[in-house]
NUKOL-816560 format. One record per atom (N, C-alpha, C, O): x, y, z; residue in three letters. Coordinates in steps of 0.02 Angstrom, whole numbers, plus 32768, in hexadecimal, padded with zeros to 4 digits. Layout:
# NUKOL-816560
XYZAla...
***
This chain:
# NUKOL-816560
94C8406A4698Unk9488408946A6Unk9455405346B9Unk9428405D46E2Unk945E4023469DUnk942A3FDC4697Unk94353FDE46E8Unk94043FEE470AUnk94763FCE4709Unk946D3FB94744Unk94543FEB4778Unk943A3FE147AEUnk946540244759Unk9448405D4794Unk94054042479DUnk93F2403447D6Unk93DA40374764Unk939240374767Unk93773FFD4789Unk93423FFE47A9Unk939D3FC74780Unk93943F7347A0Unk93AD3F8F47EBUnk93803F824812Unk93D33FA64802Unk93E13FB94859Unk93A33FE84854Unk93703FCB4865Unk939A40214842Unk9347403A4860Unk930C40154859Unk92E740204889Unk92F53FEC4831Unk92E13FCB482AUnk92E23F9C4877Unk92B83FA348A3Unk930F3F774877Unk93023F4E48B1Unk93143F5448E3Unk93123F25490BUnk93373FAF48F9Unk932F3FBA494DUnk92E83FD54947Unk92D23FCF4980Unk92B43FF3491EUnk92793FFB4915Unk92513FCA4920Unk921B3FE24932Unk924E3F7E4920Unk92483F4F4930Unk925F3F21497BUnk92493EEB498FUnk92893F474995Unk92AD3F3149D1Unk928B3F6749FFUnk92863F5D4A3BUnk92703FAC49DEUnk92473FDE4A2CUnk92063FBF4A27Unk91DC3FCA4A53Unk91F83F9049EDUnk91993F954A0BUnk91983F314A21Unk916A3F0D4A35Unk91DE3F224A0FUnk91CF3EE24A3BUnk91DB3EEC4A85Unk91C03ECC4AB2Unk920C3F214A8FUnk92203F254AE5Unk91D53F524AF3Unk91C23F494B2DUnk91AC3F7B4ACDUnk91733FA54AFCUnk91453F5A4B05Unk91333F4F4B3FUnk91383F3B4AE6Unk91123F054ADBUnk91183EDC4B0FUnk90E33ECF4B2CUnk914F3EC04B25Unk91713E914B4FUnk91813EAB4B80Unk91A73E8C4BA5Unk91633F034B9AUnk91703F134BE4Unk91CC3F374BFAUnk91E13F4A4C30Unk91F83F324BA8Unk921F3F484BC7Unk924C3F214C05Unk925E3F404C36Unk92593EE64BFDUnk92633EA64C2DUnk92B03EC14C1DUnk92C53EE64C4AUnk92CC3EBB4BFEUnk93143ECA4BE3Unk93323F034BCBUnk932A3F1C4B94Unk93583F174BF9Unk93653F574C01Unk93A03F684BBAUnk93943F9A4B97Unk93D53F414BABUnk940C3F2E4B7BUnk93E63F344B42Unk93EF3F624B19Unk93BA3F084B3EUnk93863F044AFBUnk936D3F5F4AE8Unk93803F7B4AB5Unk934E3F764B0DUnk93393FA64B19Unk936F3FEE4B0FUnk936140254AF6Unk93A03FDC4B25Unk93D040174B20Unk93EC40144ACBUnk93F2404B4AB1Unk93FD3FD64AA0Unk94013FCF4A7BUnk93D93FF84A42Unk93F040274A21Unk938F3FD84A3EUnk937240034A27Unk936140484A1BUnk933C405F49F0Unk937E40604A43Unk938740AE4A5CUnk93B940B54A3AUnk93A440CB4A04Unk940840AE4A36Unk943C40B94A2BUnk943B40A549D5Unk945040CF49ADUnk9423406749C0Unk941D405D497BUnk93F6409C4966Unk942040B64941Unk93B740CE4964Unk93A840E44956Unk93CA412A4944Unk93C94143490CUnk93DB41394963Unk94134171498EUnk9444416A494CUnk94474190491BUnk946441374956Unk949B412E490BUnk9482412848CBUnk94A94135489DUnk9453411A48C0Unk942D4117487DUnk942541584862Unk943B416F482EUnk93FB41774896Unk93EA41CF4895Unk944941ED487BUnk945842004842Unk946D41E948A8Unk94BD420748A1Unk94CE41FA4868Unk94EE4226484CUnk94C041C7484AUnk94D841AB4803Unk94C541DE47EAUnk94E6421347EAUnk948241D447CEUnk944241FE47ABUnk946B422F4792Unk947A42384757Unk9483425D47D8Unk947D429D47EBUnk94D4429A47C2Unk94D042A94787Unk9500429047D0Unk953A428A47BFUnk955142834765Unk957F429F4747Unk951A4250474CUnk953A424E4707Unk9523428C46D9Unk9547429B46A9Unk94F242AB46E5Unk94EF42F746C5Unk951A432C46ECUnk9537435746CAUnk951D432C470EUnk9557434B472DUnk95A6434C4710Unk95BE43844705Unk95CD43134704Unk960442FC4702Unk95F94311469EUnk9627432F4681Unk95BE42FF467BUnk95B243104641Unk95C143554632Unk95E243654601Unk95A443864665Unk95A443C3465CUnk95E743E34668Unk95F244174649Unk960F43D1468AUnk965143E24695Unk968743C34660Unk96BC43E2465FUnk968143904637Unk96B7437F460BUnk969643B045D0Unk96BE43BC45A3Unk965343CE45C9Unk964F43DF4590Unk9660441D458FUnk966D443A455BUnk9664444445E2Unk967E448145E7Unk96C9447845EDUnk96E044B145EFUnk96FD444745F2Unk9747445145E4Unk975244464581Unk97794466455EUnk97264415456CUnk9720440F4526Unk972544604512Unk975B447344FBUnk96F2448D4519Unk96E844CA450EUnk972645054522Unk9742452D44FCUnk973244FC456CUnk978B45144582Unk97D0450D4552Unk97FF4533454DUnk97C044C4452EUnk980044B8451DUnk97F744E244D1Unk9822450E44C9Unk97CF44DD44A3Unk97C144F74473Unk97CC454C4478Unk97EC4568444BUnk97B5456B44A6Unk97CA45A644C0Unk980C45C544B3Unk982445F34491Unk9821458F44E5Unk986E459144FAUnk9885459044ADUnk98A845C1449EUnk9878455A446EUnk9889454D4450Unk98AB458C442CUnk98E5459A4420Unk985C45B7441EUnk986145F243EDUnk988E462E440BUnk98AC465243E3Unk9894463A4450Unk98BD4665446BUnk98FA464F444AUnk9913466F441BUnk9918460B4468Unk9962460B445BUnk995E4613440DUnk9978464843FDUnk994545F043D4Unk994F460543A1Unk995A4670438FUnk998A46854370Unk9920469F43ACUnk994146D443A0Unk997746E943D1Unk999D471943CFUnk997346CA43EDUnk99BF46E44421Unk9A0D46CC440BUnk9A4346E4441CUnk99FF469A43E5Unk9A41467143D9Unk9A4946AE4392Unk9A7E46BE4378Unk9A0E46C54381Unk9A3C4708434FUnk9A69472E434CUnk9A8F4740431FUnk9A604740439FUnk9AA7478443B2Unk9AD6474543E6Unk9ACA47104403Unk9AF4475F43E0Unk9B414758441AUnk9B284765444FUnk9AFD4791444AUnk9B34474E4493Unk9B21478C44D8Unk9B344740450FUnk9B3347034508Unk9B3E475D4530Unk9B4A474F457EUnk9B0A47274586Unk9B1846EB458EUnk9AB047364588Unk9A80471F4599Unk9A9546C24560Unk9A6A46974564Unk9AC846B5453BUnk9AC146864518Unk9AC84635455CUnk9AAA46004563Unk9AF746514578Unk9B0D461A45ABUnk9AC7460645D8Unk9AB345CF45ECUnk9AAC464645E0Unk9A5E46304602Unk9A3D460A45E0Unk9A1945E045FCUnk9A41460E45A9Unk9A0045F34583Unk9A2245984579Unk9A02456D455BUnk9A55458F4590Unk9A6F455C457EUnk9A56451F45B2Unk9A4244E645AEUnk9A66455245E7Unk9A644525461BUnk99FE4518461CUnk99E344E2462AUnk99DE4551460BUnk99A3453D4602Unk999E450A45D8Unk998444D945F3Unk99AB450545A8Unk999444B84567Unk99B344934592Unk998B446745A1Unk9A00448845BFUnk9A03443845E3Unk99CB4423461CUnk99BF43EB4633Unk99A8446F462BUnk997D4450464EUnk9941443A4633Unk99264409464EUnk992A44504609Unk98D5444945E5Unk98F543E645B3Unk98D343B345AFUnk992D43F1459FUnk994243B94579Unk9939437E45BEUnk991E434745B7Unk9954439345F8Unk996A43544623Unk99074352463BUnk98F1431D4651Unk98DE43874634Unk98A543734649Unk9882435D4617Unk984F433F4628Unk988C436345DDUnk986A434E45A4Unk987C42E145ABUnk985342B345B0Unk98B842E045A8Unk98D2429145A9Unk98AF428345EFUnk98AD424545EDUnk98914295462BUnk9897427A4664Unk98454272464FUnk98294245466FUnk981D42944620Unk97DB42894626Unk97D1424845D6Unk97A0422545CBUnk9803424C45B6Unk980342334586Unk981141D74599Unk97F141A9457EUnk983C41D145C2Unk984C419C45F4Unk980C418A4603Unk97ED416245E1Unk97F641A54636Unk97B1417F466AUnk97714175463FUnk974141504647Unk978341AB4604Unk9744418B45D3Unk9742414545C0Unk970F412345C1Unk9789412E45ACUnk97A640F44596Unk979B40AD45D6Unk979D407145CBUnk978E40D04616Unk9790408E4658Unk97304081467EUnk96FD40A14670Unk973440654695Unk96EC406346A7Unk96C840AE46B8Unk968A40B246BBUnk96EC40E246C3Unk96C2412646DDUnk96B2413D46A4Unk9693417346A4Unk96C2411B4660Unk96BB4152461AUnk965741504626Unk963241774607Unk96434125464DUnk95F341344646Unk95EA417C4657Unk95BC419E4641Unk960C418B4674Unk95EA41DD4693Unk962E4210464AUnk9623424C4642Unk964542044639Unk965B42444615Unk964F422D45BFUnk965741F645A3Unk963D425E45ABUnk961E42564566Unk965342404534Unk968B424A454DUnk9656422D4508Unk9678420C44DDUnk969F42364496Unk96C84220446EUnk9673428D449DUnk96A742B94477Unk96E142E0449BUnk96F34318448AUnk96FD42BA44D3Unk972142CD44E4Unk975A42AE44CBUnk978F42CA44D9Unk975B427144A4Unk979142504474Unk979B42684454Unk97D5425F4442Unk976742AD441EUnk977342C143E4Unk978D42F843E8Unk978F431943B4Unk97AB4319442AUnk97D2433D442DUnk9827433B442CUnk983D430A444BUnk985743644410Unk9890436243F9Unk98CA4380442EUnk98C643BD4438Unk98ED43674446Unk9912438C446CUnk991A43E24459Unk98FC43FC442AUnk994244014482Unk9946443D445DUnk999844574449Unk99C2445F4476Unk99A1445E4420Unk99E5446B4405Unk9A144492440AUnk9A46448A43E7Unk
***
C-alpha cells in the first residue's frame, strides 16, 4: 500500500512539473498519466478482490451445511455434491496459495482460517 501511495504521490509531482515546464516531453508526460491510471486500478481492485474472497468464504460454509444434511440420506444427488467440495476445496487452496505469494495484499487473511470441506 506504502508504494501505491509513493507512485501517486510522485506521478502527482511529474503532471505539475511537465504543466510547469510547457509539457517539452511528451514520454515524461504520458507517464504521468498512465502512473495515475494504475494507482486509481489498484485502489479500485483491492476492495474488490476483498469482497469476492469473503463472498466464496461465505459459499463454502454454505456448501458446508448442505452437504452435512445431505450426507444424511443415501441418494444419487451424493456424487453431485462431491464433485462440488473438489471444486470449492480446489478454490479454497488456490485462494489460500496467493494469499501466501506477493498477491496475498489484495485477499484478506481469513481465508487461511478456513477448513477444507470433508
Amino acid at each position: 500500500m506504502l508504494i501505491l501511495i509513493l507512485l501517486g504521490i510522485a506521478s502527482v509531482g511529474l503532471i505539475v512539473w511537465e504543466v510547469r515546464d510547457g509539457m517539452d516531453n511528451l514520454g515524461i508526460f504520458m507517464g504521468s498519466i498512465i502512473i495515475p491510471l494504475a494507482f486509481v486500478i489498484a485502489l479500485i481492485s483491492i476492495p474488490l478482490q476483498s469482497q469476492s474472497t469473503f463472498v466464496q468464504i461465505r459459499g463454502i460454509e454454505a456448501v458446508r451445511e448442505t452437504i452435512e444434511r445431505a450426507r444424511e440420506v443415501e441418494t444419487i444427488e451424493n456424487t453431485a455434491l462431491q464433485l462440488k467440495i473438489l471444486e470449492l476445496n480446489q478454490e479454497l487452496a488456490e485462494s489460500q496459495y496467493y494469499n501466501s505469494t506477493i498477491w496475498g495484499f489484495w485477499i484478506p487473511d481469513e481465508i487461511d482460517d478456513v477448513e477444507p470441506i470433508k
